[in-house]
N, C-alpha and C positions, 0 to 999 in steps of 0.2 A: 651561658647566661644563667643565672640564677633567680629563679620567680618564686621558691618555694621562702618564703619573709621567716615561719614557724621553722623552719630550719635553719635559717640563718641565725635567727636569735637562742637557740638551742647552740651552735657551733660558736657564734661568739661569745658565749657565757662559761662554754667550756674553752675558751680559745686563751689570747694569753691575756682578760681582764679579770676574772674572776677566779675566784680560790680554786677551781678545778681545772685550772688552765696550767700552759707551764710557768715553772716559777727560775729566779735567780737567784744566789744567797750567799752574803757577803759581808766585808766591814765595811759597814759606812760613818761618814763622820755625821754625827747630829749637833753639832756646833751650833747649828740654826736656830733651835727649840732651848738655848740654855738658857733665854728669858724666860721658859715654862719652870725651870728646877726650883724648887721650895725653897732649898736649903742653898743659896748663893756660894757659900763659902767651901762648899765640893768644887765648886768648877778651877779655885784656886788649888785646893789640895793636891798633891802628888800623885799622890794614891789611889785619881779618880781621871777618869779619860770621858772624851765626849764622843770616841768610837764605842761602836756595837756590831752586834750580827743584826742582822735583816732576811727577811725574805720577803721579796716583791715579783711584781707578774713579771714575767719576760716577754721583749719585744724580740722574738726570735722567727717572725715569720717573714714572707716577703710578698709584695702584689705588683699588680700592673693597675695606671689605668690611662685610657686610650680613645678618641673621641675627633669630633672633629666642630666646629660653628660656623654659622652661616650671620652675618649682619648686613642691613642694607638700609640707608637714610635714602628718601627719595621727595624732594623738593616740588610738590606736583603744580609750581608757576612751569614746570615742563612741560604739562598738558597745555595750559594756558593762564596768561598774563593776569585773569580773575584770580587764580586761585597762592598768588603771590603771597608767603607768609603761613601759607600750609603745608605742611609737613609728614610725613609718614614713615615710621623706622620700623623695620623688623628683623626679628634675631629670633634663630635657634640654633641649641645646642645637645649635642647625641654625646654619654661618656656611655662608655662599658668597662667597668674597676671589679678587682678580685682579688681578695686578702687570702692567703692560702699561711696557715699557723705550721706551724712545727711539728703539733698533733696531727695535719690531714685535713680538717675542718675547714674548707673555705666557706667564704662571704662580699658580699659587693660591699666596697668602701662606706663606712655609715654617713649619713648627713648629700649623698650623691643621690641626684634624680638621674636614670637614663637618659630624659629626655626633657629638656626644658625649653618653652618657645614664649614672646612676648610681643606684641603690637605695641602701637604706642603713633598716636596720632596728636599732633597738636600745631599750635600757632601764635610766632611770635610778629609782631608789628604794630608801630603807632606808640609802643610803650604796654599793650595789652597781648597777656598770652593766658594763651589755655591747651591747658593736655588730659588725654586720657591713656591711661594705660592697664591692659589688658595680660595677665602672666597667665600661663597654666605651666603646675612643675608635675612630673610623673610622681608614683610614690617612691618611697627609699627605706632604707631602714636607717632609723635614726636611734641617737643614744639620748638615753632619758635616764636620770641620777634618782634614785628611789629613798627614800626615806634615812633606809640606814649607807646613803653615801656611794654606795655600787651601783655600779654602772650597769642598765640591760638594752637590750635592742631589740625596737619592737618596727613594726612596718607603719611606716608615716603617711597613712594615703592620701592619692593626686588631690592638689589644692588648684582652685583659678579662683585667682584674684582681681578686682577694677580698683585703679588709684585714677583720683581727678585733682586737677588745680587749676585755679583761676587767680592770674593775677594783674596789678597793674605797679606799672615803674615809672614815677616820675621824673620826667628830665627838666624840666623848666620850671621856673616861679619857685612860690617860696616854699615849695612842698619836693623840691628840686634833689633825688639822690634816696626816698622815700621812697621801700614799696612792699605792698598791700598784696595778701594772698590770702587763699584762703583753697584747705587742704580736705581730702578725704581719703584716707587710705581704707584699704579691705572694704570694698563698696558692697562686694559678693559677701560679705558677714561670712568667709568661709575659716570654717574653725582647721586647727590643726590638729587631726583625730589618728591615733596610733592603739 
């Protein structure tokens, strides 16, 4: 397992995204881009081709990743007949990912929490429901695009979040197929800080 985040984003910078990473290099065709040529009347010419050389990163590593989840809806009119229409689901999920480069450098998959778990309680009946729902994600290392376009990888730490809604569905009269909500996501104001 890998906790140290300053490492990883050191390995994957040297890994195969960035210029010190390993590279591939070849003909390729730019065919795509010959809306960008200035001068239209090259791409007719004989004498002018839409192949070039290149050099780009190489995706020459390999990883695993491996995990397991847990979900469970549970209907609590099972305790008793009052609580008909109430609801309670719960779910977590465990990965353990690891990108190992060509260089030697490994890294846990970017954008993966090891651990991620969610509540979520709510209640439908009558035409009236409401939920809340409660996430915590672990932290991860995530890719973040910088100014001049390159990609780095910094450590994403653990967010919990609360979403609510309230809504109502009309099934009858002339208000009939109509319905009304009304949302709050990120209730915890929790920022995403990397």
């Amino acid at each position: 397992t890998i906790t140290n985040f300053t490492t990883q984003n050191q390995n994957l910078n040297t890994g195969s995204l960035n210029s010190n990473g390993p590279t591939v290099q070849g003909i390729y065709d730019f065919s795509a881009y010959s809306a960008l040529v200035t001068t239209p009347g090259l791409l007719t010419n004989p004498n002018y081709t839409t192949l070039g050389y290149g050099t780009i990163p190489g995706n020459n590593g390999k990883g695993t990743v491996e995990g397991f989840e847990f979900s469970s809806v549970v209907p609590l009119k099972i305790i008793t007949p009052m609580l008909d229409g109430l609801n309670v689901i719960g779910n977590f999920a465990h990965t353990d990912s690891q990108i190992k480069f060509s260089n030697g450098n490994t890294i846990t998959l970017p954008g993966l929490s090891r651990n991620v778990y969610q509540w979520q309680i709510f209640y439908e009946k009558m035409g009236f429901n409401a939920r809340a729902s409660y996430t915590h994600r672990s932290g991860y290392l995530g890719d973040y695009a910088l100014f001049n376009a390159q990609v780095t990888a910094n450590l994403t730490k653990a967010q919990d979040t609360l979403d609510a809604q309230v809504g109502y569905d009309f099934k009858t009269g002339p208000l009939n197929g109509l319905s009304l909500y009304i949302q709050g996501h990120n209730l915890t104001n929790s920022s995403s800080i990397s």
